[in-house]
C-alpha positions in Angstrom: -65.7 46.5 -36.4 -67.2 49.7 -38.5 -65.0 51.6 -36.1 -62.0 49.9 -37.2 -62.9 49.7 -40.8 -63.5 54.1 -40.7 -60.4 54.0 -38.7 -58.3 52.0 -41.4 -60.0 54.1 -44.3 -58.9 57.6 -42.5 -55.0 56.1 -41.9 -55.3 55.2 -46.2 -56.4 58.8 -46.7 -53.8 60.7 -44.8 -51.1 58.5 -46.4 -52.9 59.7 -49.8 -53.0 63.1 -48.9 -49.6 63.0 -48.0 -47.8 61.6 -50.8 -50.5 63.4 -53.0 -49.2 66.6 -51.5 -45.2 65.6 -52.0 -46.1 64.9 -55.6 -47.8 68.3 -55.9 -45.2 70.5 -54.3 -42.4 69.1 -56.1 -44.5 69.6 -59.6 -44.8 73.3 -58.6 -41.8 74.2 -57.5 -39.7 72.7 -60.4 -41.6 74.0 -63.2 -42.7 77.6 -62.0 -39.3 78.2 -59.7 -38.1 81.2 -62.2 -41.1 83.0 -61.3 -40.6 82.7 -57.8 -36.8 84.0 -58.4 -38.3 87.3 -60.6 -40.8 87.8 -57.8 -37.8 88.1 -54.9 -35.9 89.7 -57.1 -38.3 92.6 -57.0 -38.9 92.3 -53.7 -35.7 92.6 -52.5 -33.9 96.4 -51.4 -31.2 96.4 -53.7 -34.1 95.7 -56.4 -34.3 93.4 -59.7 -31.2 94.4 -61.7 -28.8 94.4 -59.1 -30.0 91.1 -57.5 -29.4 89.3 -61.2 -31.8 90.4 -63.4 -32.9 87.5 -65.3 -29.7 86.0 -64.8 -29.5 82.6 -62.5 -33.4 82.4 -62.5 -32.7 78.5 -61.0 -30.1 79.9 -58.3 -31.7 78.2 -55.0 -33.7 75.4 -56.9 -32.2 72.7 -55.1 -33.4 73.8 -51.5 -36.7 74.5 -52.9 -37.3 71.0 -54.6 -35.8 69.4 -51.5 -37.9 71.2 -48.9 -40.9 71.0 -51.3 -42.0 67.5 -50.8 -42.5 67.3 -46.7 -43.7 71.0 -46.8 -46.7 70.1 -49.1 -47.5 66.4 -47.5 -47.1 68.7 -43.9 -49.7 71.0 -45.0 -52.2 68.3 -46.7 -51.8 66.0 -43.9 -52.6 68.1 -40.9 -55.5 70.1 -43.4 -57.1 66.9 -43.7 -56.6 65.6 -39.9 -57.9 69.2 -38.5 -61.1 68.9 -40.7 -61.6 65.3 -39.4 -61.5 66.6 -36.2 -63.3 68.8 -36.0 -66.3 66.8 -37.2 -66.3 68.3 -40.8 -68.3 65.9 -43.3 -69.0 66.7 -47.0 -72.5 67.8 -46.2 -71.0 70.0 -43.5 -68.5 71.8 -44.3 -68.3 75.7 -44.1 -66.1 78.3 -44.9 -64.6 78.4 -41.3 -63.8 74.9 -41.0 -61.5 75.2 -44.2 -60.0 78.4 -42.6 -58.9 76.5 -39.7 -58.1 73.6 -40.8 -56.1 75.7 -43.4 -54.2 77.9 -40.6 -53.1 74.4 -38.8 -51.8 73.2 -42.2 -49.8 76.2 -42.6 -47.9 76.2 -39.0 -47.1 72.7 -39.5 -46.0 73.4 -42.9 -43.6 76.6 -42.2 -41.7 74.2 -39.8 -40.1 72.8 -43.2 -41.1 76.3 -45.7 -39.1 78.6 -43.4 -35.6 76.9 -43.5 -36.0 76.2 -47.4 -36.8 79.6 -48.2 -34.2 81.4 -45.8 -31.3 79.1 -47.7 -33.5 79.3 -51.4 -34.0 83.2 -51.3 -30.5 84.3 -50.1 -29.2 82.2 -53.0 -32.0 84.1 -55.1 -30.2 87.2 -54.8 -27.0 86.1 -55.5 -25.7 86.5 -51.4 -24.5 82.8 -52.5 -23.6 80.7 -55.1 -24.5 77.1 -53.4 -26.4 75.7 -51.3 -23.7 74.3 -48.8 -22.0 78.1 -48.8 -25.5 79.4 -47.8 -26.1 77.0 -44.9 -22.6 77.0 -43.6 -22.9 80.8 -43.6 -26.4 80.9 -41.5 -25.0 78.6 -38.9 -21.8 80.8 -38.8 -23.1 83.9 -38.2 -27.0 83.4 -36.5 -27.3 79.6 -35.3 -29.7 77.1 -35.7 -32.0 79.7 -35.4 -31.0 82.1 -38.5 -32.9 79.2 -40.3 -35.9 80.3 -38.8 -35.3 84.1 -39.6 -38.8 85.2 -40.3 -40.4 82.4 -39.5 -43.7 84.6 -37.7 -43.6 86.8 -40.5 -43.7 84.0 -42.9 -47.0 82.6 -40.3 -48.5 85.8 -40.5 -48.7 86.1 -44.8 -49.6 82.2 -44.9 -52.6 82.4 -42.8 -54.8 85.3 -44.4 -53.3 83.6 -47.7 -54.9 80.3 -47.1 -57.9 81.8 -45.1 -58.8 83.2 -48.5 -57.3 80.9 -50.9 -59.2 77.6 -49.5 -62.7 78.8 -48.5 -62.3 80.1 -52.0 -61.0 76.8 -53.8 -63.6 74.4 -52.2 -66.2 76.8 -52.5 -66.2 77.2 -56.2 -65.5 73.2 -56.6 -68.5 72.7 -54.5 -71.0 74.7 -56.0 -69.4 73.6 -59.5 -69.8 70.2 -58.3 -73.9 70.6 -57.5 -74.3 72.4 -60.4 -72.5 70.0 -62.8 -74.4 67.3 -60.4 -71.7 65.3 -60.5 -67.4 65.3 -59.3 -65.3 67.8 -60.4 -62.4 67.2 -62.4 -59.1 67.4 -61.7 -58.7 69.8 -64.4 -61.6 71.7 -63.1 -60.0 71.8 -59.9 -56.8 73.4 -61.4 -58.7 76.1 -62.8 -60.9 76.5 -59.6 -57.4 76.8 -57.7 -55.8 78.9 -60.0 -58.5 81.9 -59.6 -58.8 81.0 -55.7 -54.9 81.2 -55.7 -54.5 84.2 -58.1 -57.2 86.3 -55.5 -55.6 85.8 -52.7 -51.9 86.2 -53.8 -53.0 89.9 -54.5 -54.6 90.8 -51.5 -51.9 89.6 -49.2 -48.4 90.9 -51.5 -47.6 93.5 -48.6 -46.9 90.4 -46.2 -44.8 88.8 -48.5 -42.9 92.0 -49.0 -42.2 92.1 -45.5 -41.4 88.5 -44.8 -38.8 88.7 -48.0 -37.0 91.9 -46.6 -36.7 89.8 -43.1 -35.5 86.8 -44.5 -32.9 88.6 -46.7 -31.4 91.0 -44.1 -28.3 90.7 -42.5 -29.0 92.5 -39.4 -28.2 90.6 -35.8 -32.1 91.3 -34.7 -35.0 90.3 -36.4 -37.0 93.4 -37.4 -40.8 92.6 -37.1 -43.5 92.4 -39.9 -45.4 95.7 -38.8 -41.5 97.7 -38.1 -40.5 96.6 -41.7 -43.8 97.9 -43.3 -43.2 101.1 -41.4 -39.6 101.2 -43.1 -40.5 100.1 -46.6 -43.3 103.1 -46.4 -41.4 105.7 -45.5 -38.1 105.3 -46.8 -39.4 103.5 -50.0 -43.5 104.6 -50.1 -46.4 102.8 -49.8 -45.8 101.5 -53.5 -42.8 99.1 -52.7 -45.0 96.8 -50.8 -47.2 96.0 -54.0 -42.9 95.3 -55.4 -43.3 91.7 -57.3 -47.5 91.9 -57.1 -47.4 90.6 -61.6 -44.9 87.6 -61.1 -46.5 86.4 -57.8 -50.4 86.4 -59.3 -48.7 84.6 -62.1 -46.8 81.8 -59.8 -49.9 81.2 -57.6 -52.4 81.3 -60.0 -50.7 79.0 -62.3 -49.1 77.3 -59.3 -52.1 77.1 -57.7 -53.6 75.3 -60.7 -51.0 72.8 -61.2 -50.9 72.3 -57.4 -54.9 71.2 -56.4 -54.6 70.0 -59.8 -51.7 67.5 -59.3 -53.0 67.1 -55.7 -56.6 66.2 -56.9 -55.5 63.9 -59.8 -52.5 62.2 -57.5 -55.9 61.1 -55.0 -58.1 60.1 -57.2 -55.5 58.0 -59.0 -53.8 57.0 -55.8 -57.5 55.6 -55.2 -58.3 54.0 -58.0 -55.1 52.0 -58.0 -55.3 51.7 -54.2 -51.7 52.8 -53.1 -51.0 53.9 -49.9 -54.0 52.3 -48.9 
């Protein structure tokens, strides 16, 4: 019978973590989306100006909100099923467990991130003016799978990203939480995520350099993430990868704090009011 009843409360917390999450990406990625559009702008060869400027900063938004929604309950729901199982409790928890559990999230996640940006960024640029022209272009000229056109790339910048990001976040809302003595806020949480996102955004720029310049090419092959870091240095130097570093920090940190914010609040209430339960 206690079996069941742990069983029942784990199924109501996954459904919360998942719509939670929906809530939360959505939130993000319609309020901070012109900062993501600077940020490839940057990034991408033919460089800010030429791309648009500051013109069109919502080109791509549609994607972006659409995809937003499964890829954030994706993420929360297999974070939270791979620290279940792997016996994590709230007295046990440890930086690697979050790492993990984080790196699991993110695979799952890029199933839906990778299509949505391929279409979002491409229309970021100004290669196309809708979304339908984008799509019906992809399957024209690469297949089914030119929607998953850097999709290792975009794997290998999310997992040092959230392996830094996460151990970060729930370690300063843990230690905040013993010292306070009591649960942290949700707006304590937002500030907690924004520094833990703000950290790790810097650190891991190169990668998302990379993964742009491979989602954005028109080339038959796929270049990989360490040939395309070997092009941008030499033909571009070493400061190109750093390209977009400002209006990234900005997006994650503040995204960061509206996201675990949103996402801690959307819980708690969810919780209190006992939906999804």
């Amino acid at each position: 019978m206690q079996t069941n009843s742990r069983k029942s409360k784990y199924q109501a917390n996954l459904r919360q973590a998942l719509m939670a999450g929906a809530v939360a990406g959505i939130a993000v990625d319609t309020v901070l989306y012109p900062l993501d559009t600077i940020k490839t702008r940057f990034q991408s060869k033919t460089g800010f100006r030429a791309s648009g400027g500051f013109r069109g900063i919502y080109s791509g938004l549609l994607p972006a909100v659409v995809g937003s929604a499964p890829n954030a309950s994706l993420f929360f729901v297999t974070y939270e099923a791979a620290k279940r199982l792997m016996g994590a409790s709230t007295s046990s928890n440890t930086p690697f467990t979050y790492m993990i559990a984080a790196t699991f999230g993110e695979i799952s996640a890029c199933t839906v991130r990778v299509p949505t940006e391929v279409i979002k960024q491409r229309m970021q640029i100004k290669q196309f003016n809708s979304t339908s022209s984008a799509i019906t272009n992809v399957l024209r000229t690469e297949g089914i799978l030119g929607f998953y056109r850097g999709f290792l790339p975009t794997v290998a910048r999310e997992i040092p990203f959230t392996c830094i990001q996460f151990p970060l976040y729930e370690y300063f809302k843990t230690t905040y939480g013993v010292y306070k003595h009591q649960h942290v806020e949700p707006y304590e949480a937002a500030l907690m995520g924004s520094l833990a996102g703000g950290i790790a955004a810097a650190i891991t720029t190169p990668l998302d350099v990379c993964k742009t310049r491979i989602m954005l090419s028109k080339t038959a092959k796929e270049a990989s993430l360490v040939e395309t870091m070997r092009k941008i240095m030499i033909e571009e130097g070493p400061k190109k990868l750093w390209a977009g570093v400002g209006p990234r920090v900005m997006w994650i940190s503040i995204g960061g704090s509206v996201f675990l914010g949103v996402y801690e609040k959307a819980v708690k209430t969810f919780a209190q009011l006992q939906l999804f339960a």
